[in-house]
C-alpha positions as CSV (number, residue, x, y, z in Angstrom):
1,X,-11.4,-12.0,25.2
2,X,-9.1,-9.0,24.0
3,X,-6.9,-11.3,22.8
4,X,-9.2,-13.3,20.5
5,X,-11.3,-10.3,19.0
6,X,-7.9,-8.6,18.2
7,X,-7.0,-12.4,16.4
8,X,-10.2,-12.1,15.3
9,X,-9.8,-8.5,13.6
10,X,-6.3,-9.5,12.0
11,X,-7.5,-12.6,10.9
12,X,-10.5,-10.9,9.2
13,X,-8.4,-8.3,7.5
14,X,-6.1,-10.7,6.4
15,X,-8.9,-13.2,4.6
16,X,-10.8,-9.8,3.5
17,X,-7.7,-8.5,1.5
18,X,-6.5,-12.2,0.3
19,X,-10.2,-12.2,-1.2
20,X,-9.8,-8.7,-3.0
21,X,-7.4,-9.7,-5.6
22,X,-9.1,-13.3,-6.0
23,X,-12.6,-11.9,-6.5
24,X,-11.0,-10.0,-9.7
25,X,-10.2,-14.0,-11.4
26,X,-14.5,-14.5,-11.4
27,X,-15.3,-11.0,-11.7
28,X,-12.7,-10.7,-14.8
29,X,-15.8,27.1,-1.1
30,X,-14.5,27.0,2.0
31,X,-10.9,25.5,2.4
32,X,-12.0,23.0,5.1
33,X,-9.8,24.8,7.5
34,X,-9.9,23.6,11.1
35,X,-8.4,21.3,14.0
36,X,-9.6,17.5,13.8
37,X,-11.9,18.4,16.5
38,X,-13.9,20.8,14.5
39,X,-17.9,19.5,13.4
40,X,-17.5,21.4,9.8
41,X,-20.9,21.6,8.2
42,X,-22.6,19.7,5.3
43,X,-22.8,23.2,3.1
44,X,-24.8,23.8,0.3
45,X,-23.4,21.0,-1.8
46,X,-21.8,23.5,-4.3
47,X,-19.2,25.4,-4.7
48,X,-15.6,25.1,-3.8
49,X,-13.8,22.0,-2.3
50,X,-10.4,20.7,-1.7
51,X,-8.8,17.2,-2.4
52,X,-5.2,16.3,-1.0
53,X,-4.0,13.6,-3.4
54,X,-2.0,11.0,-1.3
55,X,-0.1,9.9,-4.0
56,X,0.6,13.4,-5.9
57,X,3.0,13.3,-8.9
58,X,2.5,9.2,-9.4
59,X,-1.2,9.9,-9.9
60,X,-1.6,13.3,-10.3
61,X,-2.5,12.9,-14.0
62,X,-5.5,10.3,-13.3
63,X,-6.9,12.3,-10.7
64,X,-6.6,15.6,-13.2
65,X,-9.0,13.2,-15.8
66,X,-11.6,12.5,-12.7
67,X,-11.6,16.2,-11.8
68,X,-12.4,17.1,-15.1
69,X,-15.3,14.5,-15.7
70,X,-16.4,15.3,-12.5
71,X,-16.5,19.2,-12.8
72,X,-18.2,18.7,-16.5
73,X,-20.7,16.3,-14.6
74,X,-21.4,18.9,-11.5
75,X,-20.3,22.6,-13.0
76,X,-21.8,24.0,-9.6
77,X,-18.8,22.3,-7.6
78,X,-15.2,23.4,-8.0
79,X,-12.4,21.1,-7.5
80,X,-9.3,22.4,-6.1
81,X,-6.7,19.6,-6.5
82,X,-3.1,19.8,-4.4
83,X,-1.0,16.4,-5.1
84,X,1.4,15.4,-2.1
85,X,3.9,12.8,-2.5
86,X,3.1,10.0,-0.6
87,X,6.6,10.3,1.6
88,X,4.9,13.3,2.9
89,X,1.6,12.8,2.9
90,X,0.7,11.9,6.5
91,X,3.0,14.9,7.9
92,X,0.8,17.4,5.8
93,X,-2.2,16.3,7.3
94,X,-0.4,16.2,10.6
95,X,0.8,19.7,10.7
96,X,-3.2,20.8,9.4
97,X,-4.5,18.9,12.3
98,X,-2.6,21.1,14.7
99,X,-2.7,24.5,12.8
100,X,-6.0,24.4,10.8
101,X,-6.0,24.1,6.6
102,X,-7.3,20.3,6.1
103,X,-8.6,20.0,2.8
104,X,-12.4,18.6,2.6
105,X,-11.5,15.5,1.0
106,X,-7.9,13.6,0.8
107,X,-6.8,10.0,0.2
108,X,-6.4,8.3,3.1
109,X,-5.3,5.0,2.6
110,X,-5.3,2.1,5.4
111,X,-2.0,2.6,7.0
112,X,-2.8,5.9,7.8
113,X,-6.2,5.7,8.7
114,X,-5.9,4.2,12.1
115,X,-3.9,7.5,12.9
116,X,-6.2,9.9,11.3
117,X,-9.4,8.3,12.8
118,X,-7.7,8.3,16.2
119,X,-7.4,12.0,16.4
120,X,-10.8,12.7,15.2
121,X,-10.1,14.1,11.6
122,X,-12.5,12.1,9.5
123,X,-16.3,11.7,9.6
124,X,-17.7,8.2,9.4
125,X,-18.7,7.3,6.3
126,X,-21.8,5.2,7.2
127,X,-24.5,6.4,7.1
128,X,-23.8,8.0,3.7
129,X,-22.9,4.7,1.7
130,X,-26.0,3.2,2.9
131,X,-28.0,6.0,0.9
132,X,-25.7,6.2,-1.5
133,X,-26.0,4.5,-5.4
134,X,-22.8,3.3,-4.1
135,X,-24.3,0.9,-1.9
136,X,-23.5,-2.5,-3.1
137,X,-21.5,-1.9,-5.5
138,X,-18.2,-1.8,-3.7
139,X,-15.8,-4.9,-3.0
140,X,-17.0,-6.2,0.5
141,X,-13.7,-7.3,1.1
142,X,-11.9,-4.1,0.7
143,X,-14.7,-2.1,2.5
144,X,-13.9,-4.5,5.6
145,X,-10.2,-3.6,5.3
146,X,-10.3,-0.5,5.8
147,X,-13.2,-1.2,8.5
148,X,-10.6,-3.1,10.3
149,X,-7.6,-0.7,9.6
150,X,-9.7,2.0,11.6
151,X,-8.8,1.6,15.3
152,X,-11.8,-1.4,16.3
153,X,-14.8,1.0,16.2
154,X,-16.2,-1.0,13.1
155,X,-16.7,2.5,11.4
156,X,-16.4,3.6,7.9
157,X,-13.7,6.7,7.3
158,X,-12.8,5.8,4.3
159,X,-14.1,4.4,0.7
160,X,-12.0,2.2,-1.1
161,X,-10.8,3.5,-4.3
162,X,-8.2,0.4,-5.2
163,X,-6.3,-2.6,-3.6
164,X,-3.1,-3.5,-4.3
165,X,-0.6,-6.2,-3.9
166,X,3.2,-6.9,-3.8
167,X,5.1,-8.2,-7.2
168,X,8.1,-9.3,-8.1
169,X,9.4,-8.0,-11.7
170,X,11.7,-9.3,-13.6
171,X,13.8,-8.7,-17.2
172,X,12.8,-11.9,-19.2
173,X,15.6,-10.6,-22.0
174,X,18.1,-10.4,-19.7
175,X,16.7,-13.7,-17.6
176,X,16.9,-15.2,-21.3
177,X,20.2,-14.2,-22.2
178,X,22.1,-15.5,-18.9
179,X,19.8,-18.8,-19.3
180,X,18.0,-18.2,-15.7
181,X,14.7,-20.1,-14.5
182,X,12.5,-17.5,-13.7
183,X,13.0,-16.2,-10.1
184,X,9.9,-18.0,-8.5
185,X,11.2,-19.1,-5.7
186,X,14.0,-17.2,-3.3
187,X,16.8,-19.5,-4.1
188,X,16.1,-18.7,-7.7
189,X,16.0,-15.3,-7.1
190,X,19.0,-14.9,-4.8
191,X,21.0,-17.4,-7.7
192,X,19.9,-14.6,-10.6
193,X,20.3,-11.4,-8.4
194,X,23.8,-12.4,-8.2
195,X,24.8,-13.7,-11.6
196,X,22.9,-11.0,-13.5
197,X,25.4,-8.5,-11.8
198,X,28.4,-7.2,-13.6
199,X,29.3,-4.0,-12.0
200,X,32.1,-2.8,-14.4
201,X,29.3,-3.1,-17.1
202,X,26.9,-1.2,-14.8
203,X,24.8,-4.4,-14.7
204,X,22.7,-5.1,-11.4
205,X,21.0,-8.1,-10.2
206,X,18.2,-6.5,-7.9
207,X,17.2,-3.1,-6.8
208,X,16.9,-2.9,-3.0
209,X,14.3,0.3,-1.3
210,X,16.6,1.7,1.3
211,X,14.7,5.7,0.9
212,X,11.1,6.3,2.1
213,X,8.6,3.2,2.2
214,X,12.0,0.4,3.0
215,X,10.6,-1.1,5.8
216,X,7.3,-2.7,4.2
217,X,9.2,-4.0,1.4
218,X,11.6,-5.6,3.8
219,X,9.4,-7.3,6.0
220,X,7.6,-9.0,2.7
221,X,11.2,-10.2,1.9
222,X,11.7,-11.3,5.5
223,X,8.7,-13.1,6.4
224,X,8.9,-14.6,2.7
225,X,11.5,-16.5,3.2
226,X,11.4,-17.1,6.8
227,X,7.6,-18.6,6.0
228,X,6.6,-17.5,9.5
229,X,2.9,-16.4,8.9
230,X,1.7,-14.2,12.2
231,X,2.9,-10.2,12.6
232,X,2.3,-11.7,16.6
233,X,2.8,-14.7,18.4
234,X,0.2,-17.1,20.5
235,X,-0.2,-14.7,23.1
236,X,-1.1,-11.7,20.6
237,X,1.1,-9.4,22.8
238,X,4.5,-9.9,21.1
239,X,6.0,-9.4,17.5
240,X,7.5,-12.1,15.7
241,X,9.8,-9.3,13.7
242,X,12.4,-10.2,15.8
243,X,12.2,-13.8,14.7
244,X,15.4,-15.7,14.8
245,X,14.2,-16.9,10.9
246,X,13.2,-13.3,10.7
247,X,16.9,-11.9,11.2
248,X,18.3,-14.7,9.4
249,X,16.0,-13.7,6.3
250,X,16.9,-10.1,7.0
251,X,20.6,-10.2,7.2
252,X,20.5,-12.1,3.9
253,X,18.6,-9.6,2.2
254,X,20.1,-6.9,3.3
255,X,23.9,-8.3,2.4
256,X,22.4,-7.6,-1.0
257,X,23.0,-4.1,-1.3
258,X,26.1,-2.6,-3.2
259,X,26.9,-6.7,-3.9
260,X,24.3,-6.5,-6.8
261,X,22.4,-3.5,-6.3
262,X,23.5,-0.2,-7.4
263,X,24.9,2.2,-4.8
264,X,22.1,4.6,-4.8
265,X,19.4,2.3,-3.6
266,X,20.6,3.5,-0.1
267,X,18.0,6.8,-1.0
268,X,15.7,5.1,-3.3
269,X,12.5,6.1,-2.3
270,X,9.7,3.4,-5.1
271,X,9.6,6.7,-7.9
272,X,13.4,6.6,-7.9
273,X,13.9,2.9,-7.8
274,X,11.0,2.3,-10.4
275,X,12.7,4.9,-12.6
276,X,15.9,3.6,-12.3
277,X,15.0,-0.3,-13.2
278,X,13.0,1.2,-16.3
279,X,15.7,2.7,-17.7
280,X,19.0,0.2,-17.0
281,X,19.8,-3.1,-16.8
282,X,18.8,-4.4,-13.5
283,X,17.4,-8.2,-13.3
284,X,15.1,-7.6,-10.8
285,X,12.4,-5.1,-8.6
286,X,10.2,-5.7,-5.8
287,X,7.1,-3.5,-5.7
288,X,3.6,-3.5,-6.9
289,X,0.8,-3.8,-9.2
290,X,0.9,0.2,-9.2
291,X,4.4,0.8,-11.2
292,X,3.0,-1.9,-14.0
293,X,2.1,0.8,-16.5
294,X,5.0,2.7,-16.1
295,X,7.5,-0.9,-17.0
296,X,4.9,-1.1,-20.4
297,X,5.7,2.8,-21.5
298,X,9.1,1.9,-20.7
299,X,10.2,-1.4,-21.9
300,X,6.9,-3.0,-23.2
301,X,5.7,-5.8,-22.9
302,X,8.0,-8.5,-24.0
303,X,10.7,-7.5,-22.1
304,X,9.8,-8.1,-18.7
305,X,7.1,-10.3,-16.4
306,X,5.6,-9.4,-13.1
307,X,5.0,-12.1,-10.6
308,X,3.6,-13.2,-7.3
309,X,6.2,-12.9,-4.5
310,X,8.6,-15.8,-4.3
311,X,7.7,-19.1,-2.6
312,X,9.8,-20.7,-0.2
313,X,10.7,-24.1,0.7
314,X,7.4,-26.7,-0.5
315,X,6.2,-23.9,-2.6
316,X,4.6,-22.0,0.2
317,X,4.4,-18.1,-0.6
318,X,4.2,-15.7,2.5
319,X,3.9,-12.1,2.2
320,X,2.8,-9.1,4.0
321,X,-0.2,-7.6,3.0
322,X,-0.5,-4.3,0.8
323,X,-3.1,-1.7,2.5
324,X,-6.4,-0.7,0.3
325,X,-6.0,2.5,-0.9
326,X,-9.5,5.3,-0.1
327,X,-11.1,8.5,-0.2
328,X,-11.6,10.1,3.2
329,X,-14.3,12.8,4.3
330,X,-12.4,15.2,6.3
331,X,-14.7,16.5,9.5
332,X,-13.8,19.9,9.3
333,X,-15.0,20.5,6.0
334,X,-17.8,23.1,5.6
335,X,-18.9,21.3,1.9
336,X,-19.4,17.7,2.9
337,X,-22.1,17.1,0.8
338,X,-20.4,18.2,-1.9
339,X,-16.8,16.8,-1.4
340,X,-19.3,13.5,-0.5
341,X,-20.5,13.8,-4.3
342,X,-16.6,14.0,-5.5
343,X,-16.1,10.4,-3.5
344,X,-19.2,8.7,-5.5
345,X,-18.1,9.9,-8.6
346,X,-14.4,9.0,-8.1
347,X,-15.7,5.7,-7.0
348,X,-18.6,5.0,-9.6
349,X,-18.0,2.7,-12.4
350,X,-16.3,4.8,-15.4
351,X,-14.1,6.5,-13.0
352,X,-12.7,3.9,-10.9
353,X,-11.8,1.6,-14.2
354,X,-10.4,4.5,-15.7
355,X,-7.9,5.6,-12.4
356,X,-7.3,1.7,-11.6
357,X,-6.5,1.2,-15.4
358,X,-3.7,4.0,-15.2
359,X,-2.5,2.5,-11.5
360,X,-2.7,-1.1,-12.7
361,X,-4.4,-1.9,-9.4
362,X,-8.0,-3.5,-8.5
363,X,-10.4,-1.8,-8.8
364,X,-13.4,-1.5,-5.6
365,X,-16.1,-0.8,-7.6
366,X,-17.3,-4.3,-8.6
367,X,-18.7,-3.2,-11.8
368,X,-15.5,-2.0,-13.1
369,X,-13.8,-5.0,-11.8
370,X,-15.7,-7.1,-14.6
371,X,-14.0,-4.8,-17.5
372,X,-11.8,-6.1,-20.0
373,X,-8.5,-4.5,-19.4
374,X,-7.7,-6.5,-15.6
375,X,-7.8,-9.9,-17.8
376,X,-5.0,-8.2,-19.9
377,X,-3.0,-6.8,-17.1
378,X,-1.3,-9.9,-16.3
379,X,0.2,-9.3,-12.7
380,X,-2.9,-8.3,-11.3
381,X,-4.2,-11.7,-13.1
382,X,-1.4,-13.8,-11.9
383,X,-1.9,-12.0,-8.0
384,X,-5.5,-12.9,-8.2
385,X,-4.7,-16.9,-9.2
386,X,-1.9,-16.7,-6.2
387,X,-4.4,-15.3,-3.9
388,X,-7.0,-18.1,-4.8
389,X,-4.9,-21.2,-5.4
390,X,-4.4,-22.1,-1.3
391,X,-0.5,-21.2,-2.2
392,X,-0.2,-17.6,-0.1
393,X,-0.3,-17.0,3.3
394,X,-0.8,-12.8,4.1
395,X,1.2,-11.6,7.2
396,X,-0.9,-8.9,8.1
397,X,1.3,-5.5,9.4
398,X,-0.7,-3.6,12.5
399,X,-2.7,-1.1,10.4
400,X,-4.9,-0.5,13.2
401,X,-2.2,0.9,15.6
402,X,-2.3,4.1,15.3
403,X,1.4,4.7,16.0
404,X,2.2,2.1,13.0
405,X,2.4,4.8,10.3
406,X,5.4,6.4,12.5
407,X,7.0,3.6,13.9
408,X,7.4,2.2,10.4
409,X,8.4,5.0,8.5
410,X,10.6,8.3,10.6
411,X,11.3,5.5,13.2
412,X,13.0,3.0,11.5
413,X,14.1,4.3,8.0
414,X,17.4,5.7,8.9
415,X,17.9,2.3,11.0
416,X,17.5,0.2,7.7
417,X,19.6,2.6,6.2
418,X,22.1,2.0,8.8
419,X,22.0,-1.9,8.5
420,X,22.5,-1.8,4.7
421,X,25.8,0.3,5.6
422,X,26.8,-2.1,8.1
423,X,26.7,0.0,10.6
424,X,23.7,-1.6,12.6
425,X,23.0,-5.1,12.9
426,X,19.9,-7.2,11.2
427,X,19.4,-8.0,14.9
428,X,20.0,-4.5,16.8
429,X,17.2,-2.8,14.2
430,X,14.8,-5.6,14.5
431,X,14.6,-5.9,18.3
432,X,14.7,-2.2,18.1
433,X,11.4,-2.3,16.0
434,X,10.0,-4.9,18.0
435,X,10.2,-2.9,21.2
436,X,8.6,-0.5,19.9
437,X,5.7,-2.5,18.3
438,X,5.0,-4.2,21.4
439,X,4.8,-1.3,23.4
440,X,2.2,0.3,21.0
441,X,0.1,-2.8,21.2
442,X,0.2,-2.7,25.0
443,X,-0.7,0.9,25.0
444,X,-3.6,0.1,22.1
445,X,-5.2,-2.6,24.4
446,X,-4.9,-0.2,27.2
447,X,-6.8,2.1,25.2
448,X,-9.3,0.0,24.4
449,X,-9.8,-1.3,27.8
């Protein structure tokens, strides 16, 4: 019975955020100091509160506008705004939960959440959404993510601001010039990653991620092309990570680096790889809807195309799935009424087209998902058709374990690293990650008795 509701909870996650990016196609002062164990109060719903953006520097300037629409909307509540980069977000909050200083409201996204709720930082979110003009008027689908992303109480911790999903973009001139199909499908792409490299030119077929975030982005390019479409086998217990079509996919990927990427991809965390294929000549970047704006301010339009991930043999597209991004209620603030009033507002209709506009995601109110600009934002477009077509299969990664955060990130980052240097096997890292995986599922279901 364990077995099938956890199936059961994947399986639902996975539909729920398949369904987020297809609905989009028909809808064209207190400083909330304190341990995670500490009740906080509602307060007087004014006055001062704090908000930890999760994504600080990428969105900093979006979440500037909201603050000032907000405070011109509520001049009794102060916003105090303190971006993080996302690299560091979950060891900020971290630290606060074991020395005191958590802000009263932060982003907290799915694949930390599971973490977060597990150690008692966030309030559930309920109760409030049911009275709230919010009510209705957010994407099912994503609210259900993050429902399932929690740790399998079926509590709310956090409302979803945006969804995103995994794109492939490419340089149509430079696809053009060399006469390349475009790279849907992973021969295709493997044929123009090496023939658009020239390196005494200074000319790159691909960018690889081999800084902060690698290991998502390698898994989509793993189970992608090995077409295996369950993080677990039959019995629910073991990883398929360790896949022999999984290691296979992964030593071909990683053989990619320094044969046509550029040396420094080994520390590319996305800012610095997004940067870097703005402003050369690199065929090719994996990432996601979220970097489209920055491609238009830097090379327009008509130079480059994002795209669903690569299909494999038959024309059948696996990826992993891309966590729904939130706003979280942290329980030890002592102005949760009023830090609740900065989530509707950051969540209500102008304000959630506006910040999903600038991050070229989806946006979670459904109201602003009927505005005009998603029909002109052609990856999120193209996502949602991929997403509804029958054509993609979501692999979805453990969100609910709340060691996944860790295991994924200060684990098994230097690892990767090691295996693009040749210094560790495809095989060595993967059954490394799989024993760990394995044994935080074991301990989860003990857990959960």
């Amino acid at each position: 019975m364990k077995i099938s509701n956890r199936r059961s909870r994947r399986a639902a996650t996975a539909v729920a955020l398949g369904a987020v990016l297809a609905l989009t196609v028909t809808a064209c002062g207190d400083d909330g100091s304190g341990a995670g164990g500490d009740k906080g109060a509602d307060g007087s719903g004014k006055g001062k509160i704090v908000f930890w953006d999760n994504n600080g520097g990428v969105r900093t300037e979006a979440w500037k506008e909201i603050i000032a629409d907000f405070e011109k909307a509520n001049p009794d509540i102060k916003v105090e705004y303190v971006g993080i980069a996302s690299t560091e977000y979950q060891s900020k909050v971290d630290t606060a939960l074991q020395g005191g200083g958590l802000p009263d409201v932060g982003g907290v996204g799915a694949a930390m959440l599971a973490g977060f709720a597990a150690q008692g930082a966030l309030e559930p979110l309920d109760e409030r959404l049911a009275k709230s003009s919010l009510n209705g008027k957010l994407n099912k689908d994503m609210v259900e993510s993050l429902k399932a992303a929690g740790g399998g109480d079926d509590k709310l911790y956090s409302i979803p601001t945006s969804a995103n999903n995994g794109v492939l973009y490419y340089r149509t001139d430079l696809f053009k010039k060399a006469g390349l199909q475009e790279p849907t499908t992973w021969d295709r792409f493997f044929e123009a990653a090496n023939k658009l490299t020239s390196k005494g030119k200074n000319e790159f077929g691909y960018t690889i991620r081999g800084g902060a975030g690698s290991i998502a982005q390698a898994l989509d390019a793993m189970y992608g092309q090995s077409g295996i479409t369950s993080f677990w086998d039959s019995s629910g217990e073991k990883t398929t990570v360790n896949d022999p079509k999984n290691v296979a996919a992964l030593e071909k990927y990683a053989a990619l680096y320094k044969k046509v990427t550029p040396a420094a991809d080994l520390n590319n965390d996305f800012t610095k790889m997004v940067a870097q294929w703005d402003s050369g000549t690199i065929g090719m970047l994996n990432h996601n809807l979220g970097s489209y704006q920055d491609h238009v301010k830097a090379l327009g339009v008509d130079k480059f195309r994002g795209i669903p991930q690569p299909t494999g043999p038959g024309g059948k597209r696996v990826q992993v799935s891309n966590p729904v991004d939130g706003l979280g209620l942290f329980k030890s603030g002592k102005n949760k009424d009023a830090a609740w009033k900065f989530i509707e507002f950051a969540t209500s209709k102008a304000e959630n087209s506006k910040f999903n506009e600038s991050a070229g995601q989806v946006p979670s109110n459904t109201d602003a998902a009927k505005d005009a600009w998603i029909s002109k934002a052609e990856p999120t477009k193209l996502a949602a058709d991929a997403l509804s077509d029958g054509s993609t299969t979501i692999v979805q990664l453990p969100y609910y374990l709340p060691d996944w955060n860790t295991i994924s990130k200060a684990d098994n980052e230097p690892n990767f690293q090691k295996v693009l240097l040749g210094k560790m096997s495809a095989k060595e890292f993967l059954d490394t990650l799989a024993e760990q995986l394995n044994a935080a599922q074991e301990e989860w279901d003990q857990q959960k008795g």
